[in-house]
KEDRENTOR-410927 format. One record per residue (C-alpha): x negated, y, z negated. Coordinates in steps of 0.2 Angstrom, whole numbers, padded with zeros to 4 digits, always signed. Layout:
N
XYZ ...
***
This chain:
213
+0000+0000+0000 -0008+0015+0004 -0004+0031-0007 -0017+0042-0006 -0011+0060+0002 -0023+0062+0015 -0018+0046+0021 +0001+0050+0018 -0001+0070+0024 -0008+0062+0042 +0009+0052+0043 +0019+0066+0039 +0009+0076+0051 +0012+0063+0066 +0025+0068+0080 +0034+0056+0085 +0039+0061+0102 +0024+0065+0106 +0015+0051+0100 +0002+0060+0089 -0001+0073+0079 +0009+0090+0078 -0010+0100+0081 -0025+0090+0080 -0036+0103+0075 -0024+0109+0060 -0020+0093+0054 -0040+0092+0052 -0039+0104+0038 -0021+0099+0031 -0029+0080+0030 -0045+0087+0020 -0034+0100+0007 -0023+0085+0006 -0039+0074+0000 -0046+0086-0011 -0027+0088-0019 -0026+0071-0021 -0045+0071-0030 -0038+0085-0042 -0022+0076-0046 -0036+0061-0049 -0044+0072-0061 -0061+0069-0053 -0060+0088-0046 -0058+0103-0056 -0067+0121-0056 -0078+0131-0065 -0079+0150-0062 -0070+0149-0045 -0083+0136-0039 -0079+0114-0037 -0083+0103-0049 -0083+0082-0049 -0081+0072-0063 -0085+0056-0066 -0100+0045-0055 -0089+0029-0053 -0082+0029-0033 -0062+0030-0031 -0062+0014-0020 -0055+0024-0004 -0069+0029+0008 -0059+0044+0014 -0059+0052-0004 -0076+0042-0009 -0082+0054+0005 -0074+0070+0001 -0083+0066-0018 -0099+0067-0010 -0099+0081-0001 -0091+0092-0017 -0104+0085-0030 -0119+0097-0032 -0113+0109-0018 -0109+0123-0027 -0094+0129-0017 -0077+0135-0017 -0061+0127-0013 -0059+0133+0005 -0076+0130+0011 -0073+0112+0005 -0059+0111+0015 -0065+0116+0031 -0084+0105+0029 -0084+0089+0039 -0063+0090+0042 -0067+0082+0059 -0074+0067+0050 -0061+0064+0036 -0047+0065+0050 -0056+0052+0058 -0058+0041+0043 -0041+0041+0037 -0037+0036+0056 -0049+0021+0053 -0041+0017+0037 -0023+0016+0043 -0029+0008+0059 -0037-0007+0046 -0019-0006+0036 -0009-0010+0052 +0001+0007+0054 -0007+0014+0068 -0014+0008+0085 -0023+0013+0098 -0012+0015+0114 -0018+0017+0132 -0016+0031+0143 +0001+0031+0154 -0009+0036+0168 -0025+0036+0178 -0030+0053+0169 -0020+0051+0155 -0028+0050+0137 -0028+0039+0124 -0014+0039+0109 -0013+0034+0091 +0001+0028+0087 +0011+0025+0072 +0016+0003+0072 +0032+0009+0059 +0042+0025+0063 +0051+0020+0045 +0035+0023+0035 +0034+0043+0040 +0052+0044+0039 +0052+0039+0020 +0038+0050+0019 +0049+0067+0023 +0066+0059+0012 +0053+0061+0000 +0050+0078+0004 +0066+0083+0009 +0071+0076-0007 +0059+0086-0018 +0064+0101-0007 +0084+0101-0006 +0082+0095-0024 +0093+0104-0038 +0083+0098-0054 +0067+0109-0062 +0052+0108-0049 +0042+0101-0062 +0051+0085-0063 +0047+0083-0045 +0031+0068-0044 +0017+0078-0042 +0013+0070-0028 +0028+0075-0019 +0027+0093-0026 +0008+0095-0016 +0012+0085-0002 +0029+0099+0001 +0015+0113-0004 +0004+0107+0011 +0016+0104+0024 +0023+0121+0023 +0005+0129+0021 +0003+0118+0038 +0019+0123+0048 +0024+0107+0050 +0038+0110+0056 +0045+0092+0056 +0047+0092+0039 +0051+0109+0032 +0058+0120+0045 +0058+0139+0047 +0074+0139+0039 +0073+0129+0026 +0055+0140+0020 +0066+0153+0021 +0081+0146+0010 +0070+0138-0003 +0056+0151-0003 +0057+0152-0023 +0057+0134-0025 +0041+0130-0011 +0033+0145-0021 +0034+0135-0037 +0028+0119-0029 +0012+0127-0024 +0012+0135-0038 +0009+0118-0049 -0007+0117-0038 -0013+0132-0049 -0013+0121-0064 -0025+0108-0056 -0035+0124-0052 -0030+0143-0048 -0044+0141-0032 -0034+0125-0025 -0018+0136-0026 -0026+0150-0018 -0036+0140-0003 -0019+0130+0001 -0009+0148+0000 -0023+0154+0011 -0020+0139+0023 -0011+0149+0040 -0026+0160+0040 -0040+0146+0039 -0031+0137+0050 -0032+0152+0063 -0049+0154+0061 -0053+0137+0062 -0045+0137+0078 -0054+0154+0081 -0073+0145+0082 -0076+0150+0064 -0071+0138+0055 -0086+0126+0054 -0088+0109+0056 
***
């Protein structure tokens, strides 16, 4: 059973009419924030003074965070700079590791000049994935009764634009309540809640050249 939300933010993130991912290139960063979330949740990553921290020595037992671990300890950065280092590499590790699980395949092109397409084996499993979303969102109980995993995977899909699961409506219906949901980010640490906040513009920039590698 995979659970991990840079695993489960990449299923959210898949189209399924188009038979991959809403943007490559934002989900990149969506997937990384969503690792480094999931490492804070974990208590294995906190902040001091604005700057990362790790805790702990002992691997996860996921490659996709195991390798997000190593790039935070002893690098001395911030919470956006994390997100944007090696995003490239983390998107393609969690592709690997759904690939191994069975929930996504390699498809060849349609055509001559076609490309190849990841696809998702079990359209059911994203589509539980935004019920749960949807539910934490169209809920009517206190957001911080909402699973915290739920509550940062809504956060990160709305800092994304994926449209799929929240739309432009509903951000603007339930602004108060996405605000809280992020907001719960803050208690992990103030600089995750600001860098997921911050997401659009990195986002941008990323896509701008100047986002690094």
């Amino acid at each position: 059973m995979i659970d991990d939300l840079a695993c489960l933010m990449y299923l959210l993130a898949y189209d399924d009419v188009a038979e991959g991912l809403y943007d490559r290139s934002r989900a990149q960063l969506l997937v990384r924030a969503a690792a480094l979330t999931d490492l804070a949740l974990r208590g294995r990553l906190g902040e001091v003074g604005g700057t990362v921290t790790v805790s702990g020595t002992e691997p996860t037992g996921d490659l996709v965070l195991d390798g997000v671990l190593r790039d935070a300890a002893g690098a001395g950065h911030g919470w956006k700079h994390l997100m944007r280092r090696h995003r490239k590499r983390t998107l393609t590790e969690v592709e690997d590791r759904l690939g191994a699980a069975g929930l996504l395949t390699l498809k060849a092109p349609r055509t001559r000049f076609g490309t190849w397409r990841l696809t998702v084996t079990d359209r059911a499993v994203p589509a539980a994935l935004r019920g749960r979303v949807s539910a934490a969102l169209h809920g009517d109980g206190p957001v911080g009764e909402i699973p915290a995993a739920d509550a940062a995977l809504l956060a990160l899909a709305v800092a994304g634009g994926v449209r799929s699961v929240v739309s432009r409506q509903d951000q603007k219906t339930f602004r108060a309540r996405i605000d809280a949901c992020t907001g719960c980010l803050g208690a992990l640490a103030p600089g995750l809640e600001k860098a997921v906040r911050a997401l659009p513009t990195t986002m941008i920039a990323a896509q701008g050249g100047m986002g690094g590698s």
